[in-house]
MMTF fields as JSON, N, C-alpha, C and O atoms, coordinates in Angstrom:
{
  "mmtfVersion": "1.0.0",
  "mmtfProducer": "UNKNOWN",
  "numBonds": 471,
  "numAtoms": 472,
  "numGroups": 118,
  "numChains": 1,
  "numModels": 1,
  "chainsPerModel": [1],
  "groupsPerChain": [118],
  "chainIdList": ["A"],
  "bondAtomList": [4, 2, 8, 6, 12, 10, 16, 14, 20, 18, 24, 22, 28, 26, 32, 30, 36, 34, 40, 38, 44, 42, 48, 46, 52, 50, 56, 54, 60, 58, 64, 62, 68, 66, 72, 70, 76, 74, 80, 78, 84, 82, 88, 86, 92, 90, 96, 94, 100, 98, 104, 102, 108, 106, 112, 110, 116, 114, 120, 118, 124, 122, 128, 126, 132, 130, 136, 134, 140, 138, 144, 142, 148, 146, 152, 150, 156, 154, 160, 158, 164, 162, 168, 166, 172, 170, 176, 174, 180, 178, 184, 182, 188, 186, 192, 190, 196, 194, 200, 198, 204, 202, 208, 206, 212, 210, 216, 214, 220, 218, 224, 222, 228, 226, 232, 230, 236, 234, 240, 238, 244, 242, 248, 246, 252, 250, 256, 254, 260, 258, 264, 262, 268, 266, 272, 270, 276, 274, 280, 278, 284, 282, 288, 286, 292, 290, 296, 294, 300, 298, 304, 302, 308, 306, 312, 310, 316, 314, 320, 318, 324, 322, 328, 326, 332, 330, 336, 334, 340, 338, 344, 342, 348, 346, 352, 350, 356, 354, 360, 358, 364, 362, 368, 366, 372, 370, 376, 374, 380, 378, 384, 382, 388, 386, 392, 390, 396, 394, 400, 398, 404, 402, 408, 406, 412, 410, 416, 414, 420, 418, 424, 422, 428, 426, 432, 430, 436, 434, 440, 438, 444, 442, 448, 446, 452, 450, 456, 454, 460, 458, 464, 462, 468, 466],
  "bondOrderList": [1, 1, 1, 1, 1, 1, 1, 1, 1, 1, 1, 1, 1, 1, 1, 1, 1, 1, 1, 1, 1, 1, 1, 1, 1, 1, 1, 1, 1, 1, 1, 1, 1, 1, 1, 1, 1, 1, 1, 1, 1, 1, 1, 1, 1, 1, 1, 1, 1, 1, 1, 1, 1, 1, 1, 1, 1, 1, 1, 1, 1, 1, 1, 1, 1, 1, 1, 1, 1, 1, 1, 1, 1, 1, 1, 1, 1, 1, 1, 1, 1, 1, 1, 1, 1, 1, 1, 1, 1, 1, 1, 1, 1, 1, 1, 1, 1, 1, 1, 1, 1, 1, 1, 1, 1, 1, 1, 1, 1, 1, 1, 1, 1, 1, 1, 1, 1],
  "groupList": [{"groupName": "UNK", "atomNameList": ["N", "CA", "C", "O"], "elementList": ["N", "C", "C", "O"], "formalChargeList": [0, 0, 0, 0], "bondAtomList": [1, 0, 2, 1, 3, 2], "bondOrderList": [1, 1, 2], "singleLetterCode": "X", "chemCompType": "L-PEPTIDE LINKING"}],
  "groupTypeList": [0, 0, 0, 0, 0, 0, 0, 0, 0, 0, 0, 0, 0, 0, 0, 0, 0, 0, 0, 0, 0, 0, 0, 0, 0, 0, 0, 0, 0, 0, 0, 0, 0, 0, 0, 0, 0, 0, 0, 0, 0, 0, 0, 0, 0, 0, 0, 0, 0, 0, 0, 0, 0, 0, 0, 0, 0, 0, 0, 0, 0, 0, 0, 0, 0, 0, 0, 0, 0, 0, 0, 0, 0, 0, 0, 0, 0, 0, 0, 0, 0, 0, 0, 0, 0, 0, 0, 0, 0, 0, 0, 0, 0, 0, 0, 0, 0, 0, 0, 0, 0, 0, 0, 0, 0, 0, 0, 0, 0, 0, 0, 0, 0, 0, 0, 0, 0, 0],
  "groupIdList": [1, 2, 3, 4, 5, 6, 7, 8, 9, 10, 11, 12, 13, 14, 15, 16, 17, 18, 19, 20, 21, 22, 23, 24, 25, 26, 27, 28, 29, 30, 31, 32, 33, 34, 35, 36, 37, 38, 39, 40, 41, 42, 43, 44, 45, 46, 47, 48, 49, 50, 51, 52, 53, 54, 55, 56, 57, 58, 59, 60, 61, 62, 63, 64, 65, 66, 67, 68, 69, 70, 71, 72, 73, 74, 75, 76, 77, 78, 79, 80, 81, 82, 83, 84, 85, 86, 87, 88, 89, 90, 91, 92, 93, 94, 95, 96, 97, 98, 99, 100, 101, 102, 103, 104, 105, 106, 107, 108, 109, 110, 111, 112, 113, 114, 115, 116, 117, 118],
  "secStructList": [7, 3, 3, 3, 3, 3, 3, 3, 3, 3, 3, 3, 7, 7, 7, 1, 1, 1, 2, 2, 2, 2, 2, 2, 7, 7, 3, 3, 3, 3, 3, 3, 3, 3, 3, 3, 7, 6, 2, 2, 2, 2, 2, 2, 7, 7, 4, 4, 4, 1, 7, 7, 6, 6, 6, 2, 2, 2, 2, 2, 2, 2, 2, 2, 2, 1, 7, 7, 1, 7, 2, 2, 2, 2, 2, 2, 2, 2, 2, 2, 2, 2, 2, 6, 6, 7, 6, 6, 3, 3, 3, 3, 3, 3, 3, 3, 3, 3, 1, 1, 7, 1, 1, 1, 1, 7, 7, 1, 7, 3, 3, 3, 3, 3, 3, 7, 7, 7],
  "xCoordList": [-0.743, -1.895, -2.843, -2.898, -3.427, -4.025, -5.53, -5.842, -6.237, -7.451, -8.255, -7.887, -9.774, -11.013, -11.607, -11.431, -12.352, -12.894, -13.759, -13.674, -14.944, -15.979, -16.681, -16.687, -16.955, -17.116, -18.349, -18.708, -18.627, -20.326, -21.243, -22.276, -21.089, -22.694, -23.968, -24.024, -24.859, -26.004, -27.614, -28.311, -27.833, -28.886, -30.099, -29.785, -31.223, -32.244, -32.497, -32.406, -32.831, -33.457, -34.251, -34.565, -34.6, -35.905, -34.802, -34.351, -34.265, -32.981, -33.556, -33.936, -33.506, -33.531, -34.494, -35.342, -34.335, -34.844, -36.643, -37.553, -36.597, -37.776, -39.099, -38.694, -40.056, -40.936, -40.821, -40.898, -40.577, -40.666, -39.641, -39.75, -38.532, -37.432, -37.514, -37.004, -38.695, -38.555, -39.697, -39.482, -40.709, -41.732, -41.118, -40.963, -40.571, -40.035, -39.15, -39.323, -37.835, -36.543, -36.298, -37.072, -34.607, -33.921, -32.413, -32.27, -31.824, -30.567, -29.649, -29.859, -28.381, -27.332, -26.165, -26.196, -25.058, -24.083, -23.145, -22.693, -22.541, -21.42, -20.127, -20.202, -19.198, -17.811, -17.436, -17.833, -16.73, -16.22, -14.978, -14.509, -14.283, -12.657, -12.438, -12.908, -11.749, -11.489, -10.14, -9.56, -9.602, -7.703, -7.972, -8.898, -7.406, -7.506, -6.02, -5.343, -6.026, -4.923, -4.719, -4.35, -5.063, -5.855, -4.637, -4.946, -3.337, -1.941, -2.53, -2.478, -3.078, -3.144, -3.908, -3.568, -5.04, -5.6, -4.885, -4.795, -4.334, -2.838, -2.163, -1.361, -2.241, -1.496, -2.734, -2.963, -3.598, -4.85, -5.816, -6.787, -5.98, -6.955, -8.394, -9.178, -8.731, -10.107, -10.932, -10.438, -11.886, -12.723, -12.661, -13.155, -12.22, -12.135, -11.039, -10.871, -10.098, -8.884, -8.963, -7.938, -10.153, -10.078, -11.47, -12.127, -11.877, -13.235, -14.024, -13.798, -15.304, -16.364, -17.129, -18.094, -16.41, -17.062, -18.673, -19.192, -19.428, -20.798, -21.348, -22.523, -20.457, -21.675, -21.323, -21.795, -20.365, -20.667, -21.401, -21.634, -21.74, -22.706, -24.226, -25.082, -24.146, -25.619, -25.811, -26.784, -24.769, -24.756, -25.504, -26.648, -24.215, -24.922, -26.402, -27.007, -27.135, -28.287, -28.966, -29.47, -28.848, -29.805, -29.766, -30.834, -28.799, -29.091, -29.332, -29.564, -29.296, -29.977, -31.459, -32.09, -32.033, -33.647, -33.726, -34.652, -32.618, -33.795, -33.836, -32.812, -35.262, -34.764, -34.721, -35.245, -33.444, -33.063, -33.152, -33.384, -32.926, -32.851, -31.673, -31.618, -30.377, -29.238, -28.636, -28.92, -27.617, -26.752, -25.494, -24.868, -25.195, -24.637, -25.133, -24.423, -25.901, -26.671, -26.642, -26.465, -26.889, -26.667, -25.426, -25.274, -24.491, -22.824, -22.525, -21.728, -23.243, -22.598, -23.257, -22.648, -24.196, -25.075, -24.14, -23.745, -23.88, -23.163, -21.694, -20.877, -21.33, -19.999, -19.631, -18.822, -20.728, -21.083, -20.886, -20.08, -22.298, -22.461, -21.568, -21.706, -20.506, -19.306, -18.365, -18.13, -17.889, -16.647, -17.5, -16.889, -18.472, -19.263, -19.084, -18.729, -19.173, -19.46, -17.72, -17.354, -16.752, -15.778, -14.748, -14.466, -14.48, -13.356, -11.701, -10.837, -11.702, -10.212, -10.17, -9.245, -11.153, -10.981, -10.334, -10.711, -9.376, -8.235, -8.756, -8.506, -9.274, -10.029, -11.095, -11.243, -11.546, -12.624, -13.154, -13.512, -13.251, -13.464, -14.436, -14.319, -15.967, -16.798, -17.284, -16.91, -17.836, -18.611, -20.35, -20.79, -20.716, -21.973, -22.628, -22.221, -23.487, -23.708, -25.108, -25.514, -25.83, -27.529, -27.178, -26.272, -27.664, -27.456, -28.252, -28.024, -29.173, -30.409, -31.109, -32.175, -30.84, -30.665, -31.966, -32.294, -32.675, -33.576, -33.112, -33.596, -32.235, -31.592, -31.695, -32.005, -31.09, -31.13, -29.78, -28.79, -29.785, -28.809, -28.172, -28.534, -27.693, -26.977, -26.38, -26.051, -25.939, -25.195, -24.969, -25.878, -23.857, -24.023, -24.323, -24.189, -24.698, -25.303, -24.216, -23.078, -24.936, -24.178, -23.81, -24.647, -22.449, -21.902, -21.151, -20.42, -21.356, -20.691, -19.199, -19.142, -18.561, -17.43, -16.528, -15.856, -17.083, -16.233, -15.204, -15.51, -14.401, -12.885, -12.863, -13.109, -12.715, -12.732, -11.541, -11.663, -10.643, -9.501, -10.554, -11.695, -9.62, -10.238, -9.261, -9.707],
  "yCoordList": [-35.622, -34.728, -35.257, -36.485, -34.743, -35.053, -35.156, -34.473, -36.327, -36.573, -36.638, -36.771, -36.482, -36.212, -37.607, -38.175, -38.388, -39.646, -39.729, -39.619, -40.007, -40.249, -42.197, -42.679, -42.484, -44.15, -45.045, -45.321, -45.23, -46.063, -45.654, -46.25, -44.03, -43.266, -44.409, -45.102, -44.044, -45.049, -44.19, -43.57, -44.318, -43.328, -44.262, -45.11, -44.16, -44.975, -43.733, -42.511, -44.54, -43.191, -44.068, -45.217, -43.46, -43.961, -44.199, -43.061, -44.578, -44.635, -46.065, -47.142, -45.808, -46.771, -46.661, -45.769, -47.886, -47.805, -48.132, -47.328, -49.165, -50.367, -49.292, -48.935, -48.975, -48.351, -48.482, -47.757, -49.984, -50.508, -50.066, -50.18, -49.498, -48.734, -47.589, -47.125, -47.021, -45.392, -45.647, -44.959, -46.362, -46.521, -46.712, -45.938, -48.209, -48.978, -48.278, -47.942, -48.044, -47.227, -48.895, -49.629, -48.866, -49.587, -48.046, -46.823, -49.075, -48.595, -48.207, -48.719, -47.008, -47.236, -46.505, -45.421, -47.19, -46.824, -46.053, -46.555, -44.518, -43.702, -43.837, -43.75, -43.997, -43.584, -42.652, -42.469, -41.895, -40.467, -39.91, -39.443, -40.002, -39.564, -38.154, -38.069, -36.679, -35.743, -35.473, -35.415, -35.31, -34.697, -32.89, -32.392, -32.314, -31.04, -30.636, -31.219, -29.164, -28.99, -28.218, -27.067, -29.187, -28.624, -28.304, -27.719, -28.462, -28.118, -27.158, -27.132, -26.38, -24.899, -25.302, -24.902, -26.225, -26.534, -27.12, -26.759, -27.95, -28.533, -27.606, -27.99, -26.313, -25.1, -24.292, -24.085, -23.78, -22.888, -23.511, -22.788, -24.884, -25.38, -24.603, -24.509, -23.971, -23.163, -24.113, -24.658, -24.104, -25.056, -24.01, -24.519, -22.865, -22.428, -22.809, -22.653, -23.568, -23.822, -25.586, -26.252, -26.12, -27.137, -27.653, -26.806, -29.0, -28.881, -29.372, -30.453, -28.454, -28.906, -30.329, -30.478, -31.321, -32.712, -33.059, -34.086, -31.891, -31.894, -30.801, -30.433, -30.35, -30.209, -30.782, -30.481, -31.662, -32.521, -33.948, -34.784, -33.987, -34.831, -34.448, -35.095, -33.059, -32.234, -32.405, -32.886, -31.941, -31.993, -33.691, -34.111, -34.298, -36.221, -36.097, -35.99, -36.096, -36.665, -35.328, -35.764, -34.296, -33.227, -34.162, -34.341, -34.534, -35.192, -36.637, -37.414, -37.084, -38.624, -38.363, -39.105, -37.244, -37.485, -37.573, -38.047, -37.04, -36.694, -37.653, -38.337, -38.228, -39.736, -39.378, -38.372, -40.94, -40.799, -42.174, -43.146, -42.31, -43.899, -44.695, -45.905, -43.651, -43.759, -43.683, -42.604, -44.35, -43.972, -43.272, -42.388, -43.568, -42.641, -40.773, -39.771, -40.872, -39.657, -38.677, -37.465, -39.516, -39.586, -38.559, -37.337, -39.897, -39.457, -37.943, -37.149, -37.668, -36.728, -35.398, -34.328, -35.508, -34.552, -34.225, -33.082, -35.24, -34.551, -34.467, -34.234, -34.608, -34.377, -32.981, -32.3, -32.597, -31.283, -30.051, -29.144, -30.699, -29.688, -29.562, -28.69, -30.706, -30.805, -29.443, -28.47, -29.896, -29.164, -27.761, -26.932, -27.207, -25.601, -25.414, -24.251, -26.048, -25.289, -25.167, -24.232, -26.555, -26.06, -26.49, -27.6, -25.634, -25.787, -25.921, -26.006, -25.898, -25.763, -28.002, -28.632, -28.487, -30.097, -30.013, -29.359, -30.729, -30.947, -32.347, -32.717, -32.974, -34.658, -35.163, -34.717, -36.136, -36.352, -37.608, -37.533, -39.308, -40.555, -40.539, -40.169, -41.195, -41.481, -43.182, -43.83, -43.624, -45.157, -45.073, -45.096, -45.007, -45.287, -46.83, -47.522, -47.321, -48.93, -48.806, -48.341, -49.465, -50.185, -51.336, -52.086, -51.549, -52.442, -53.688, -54.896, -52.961, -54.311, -54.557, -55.16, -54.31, -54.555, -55.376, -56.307, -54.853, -56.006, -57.225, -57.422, -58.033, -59.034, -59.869, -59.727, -61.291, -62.688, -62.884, -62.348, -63.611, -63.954, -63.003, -61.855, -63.382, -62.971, -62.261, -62.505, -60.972, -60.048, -58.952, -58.499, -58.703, -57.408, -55.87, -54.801, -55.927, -54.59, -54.325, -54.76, -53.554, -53.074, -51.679, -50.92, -51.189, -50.03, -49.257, -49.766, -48.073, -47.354, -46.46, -46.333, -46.157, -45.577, -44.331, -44.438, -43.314, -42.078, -41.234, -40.723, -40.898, -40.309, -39.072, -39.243, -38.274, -36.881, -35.422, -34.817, -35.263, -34.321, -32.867, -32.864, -31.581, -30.8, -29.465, -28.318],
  "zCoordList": [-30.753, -30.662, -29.581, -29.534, -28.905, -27.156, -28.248, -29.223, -27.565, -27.89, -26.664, -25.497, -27.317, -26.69, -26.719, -27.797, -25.684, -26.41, -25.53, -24.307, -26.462, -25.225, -26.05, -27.182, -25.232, -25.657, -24.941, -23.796, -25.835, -25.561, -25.526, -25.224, -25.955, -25.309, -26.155, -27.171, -24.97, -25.203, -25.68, -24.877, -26.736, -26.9, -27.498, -28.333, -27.173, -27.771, -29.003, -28.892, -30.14, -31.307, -32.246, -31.936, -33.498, -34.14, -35.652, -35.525, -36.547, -37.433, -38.484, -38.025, -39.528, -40.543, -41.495, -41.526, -42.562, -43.798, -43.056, -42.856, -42.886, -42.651, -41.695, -40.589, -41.943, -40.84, -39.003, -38.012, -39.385, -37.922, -36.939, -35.718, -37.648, -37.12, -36.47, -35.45, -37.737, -37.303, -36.162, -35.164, -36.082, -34.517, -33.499, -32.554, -33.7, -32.464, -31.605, -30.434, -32.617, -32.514, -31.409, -30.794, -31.677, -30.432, -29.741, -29.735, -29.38, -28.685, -30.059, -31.159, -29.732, -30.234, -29.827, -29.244, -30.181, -29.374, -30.008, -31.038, -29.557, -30.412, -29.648, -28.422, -30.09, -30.327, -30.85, -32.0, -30.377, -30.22, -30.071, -29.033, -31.526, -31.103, -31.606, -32.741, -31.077, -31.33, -31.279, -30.196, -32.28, -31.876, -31.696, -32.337, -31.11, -30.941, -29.927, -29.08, -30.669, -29.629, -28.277, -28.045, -27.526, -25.854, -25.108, -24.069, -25.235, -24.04, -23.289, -22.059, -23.959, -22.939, -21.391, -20.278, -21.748, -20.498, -19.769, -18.596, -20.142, -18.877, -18.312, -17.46, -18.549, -17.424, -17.182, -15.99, -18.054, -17.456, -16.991, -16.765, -16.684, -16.029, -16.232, -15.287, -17.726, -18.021, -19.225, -20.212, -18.918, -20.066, -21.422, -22.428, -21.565, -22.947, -23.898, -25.107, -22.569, -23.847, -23.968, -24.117, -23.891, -24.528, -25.341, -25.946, -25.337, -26.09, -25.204, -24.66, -24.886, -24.007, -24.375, -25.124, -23.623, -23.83, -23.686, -24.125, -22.914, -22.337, -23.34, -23.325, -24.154, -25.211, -26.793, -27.89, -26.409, -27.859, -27.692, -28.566, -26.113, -25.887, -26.444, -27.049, -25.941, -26.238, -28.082, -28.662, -28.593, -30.102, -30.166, -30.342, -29.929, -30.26, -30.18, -31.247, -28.955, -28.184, -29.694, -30.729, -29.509, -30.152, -31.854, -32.44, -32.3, -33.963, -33.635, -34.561, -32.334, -32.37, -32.667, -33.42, -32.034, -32.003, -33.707, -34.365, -34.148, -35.853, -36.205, -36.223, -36.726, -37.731, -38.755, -39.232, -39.736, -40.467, -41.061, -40.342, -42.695, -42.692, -42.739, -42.517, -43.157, -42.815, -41.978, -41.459, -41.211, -39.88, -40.698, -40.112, -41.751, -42.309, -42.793, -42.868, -42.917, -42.467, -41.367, -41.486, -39.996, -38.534, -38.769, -38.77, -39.001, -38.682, -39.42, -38.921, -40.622, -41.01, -40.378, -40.377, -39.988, -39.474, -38.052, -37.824, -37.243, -35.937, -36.35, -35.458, -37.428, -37.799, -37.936, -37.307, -39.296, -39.397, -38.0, -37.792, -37.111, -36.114, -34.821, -33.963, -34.817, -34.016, -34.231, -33.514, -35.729, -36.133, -36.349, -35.674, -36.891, -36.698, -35.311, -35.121, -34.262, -32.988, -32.212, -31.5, -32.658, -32.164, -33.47, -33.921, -33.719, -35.029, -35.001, -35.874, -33.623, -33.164, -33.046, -32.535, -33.539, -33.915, -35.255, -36.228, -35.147, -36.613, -36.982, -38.129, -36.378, -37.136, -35.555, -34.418, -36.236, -35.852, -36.543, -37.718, -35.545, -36.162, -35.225, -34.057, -36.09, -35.216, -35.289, -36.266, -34.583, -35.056, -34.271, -33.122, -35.157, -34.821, -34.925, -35.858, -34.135, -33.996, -33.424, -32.359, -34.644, -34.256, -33.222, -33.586, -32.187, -31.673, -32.091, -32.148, -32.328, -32.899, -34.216, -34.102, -35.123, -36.796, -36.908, -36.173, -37.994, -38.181, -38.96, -40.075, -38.469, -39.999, -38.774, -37.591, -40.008, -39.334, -38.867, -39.364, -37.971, -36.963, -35.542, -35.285, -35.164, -33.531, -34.041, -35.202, -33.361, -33.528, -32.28, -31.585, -32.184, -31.208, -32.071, -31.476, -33.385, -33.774, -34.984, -35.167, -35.624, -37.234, -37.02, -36.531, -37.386, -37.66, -38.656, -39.505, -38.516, -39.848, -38.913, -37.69, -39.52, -38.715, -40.116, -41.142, -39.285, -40.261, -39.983, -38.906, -40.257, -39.989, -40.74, -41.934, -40.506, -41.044, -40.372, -39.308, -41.276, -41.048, -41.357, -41.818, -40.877, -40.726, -41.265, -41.225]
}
């Protein structure tokens, strides 16, 4: 099955339990896997027969602004508005990652990661 992947998008947003989260906001980073069945664009070369990657960017960035205190929250919210806008996605794994956690020690950032058939 031909996948969609978009990887690292970088979005600053406002996300978490703690106040200082929802002010400060830091960075965070999505991962983005779509299976869908796009063949057709490999001979029609038309953006209708596959999935517009520039607007499931738009989807991401549009449910990053909302804050939330969950990133699980996050995830399900653009999960949701992914598969409503193009439904011809048969699954769909995402990872979402705080880069900057308010906890103790070094870290490159905490993530949740959801997989969802369709």
């Amino acid at each position: 099955m031909p996948k969609i992947i978009i990887e690292d998008l970088k979005i600053y947003a406002y996300h978490g339990v703690l106040p200082e989260e929802t002010k400060t906001g830091t960075y965070y980073l999505i991962n983005l896997e779509m299976n869908a069945d796009i063949w057709n664009a490999t001979e029609s070369d038309d953006l209708n027969d596959t999935v517009n990657y520039a607007e499931i960017n738009e989807i991401i960035h549009t449910e990053m602004k909302i804050p939330s205190k969950l990133l699980e929250k996050v995830c399900g919210r653009i999960i949701h508005k992914i598969h409503e806008k193009f439904p011809q996605i048969e699954s769909l794994k995402i990872k979402l990652t705080k880069t900057s956690p308010p906890m103790m020690g070094e870290m490159k950032g905490v993530s949740v990661e959801f997989e969802k058939k369709f």
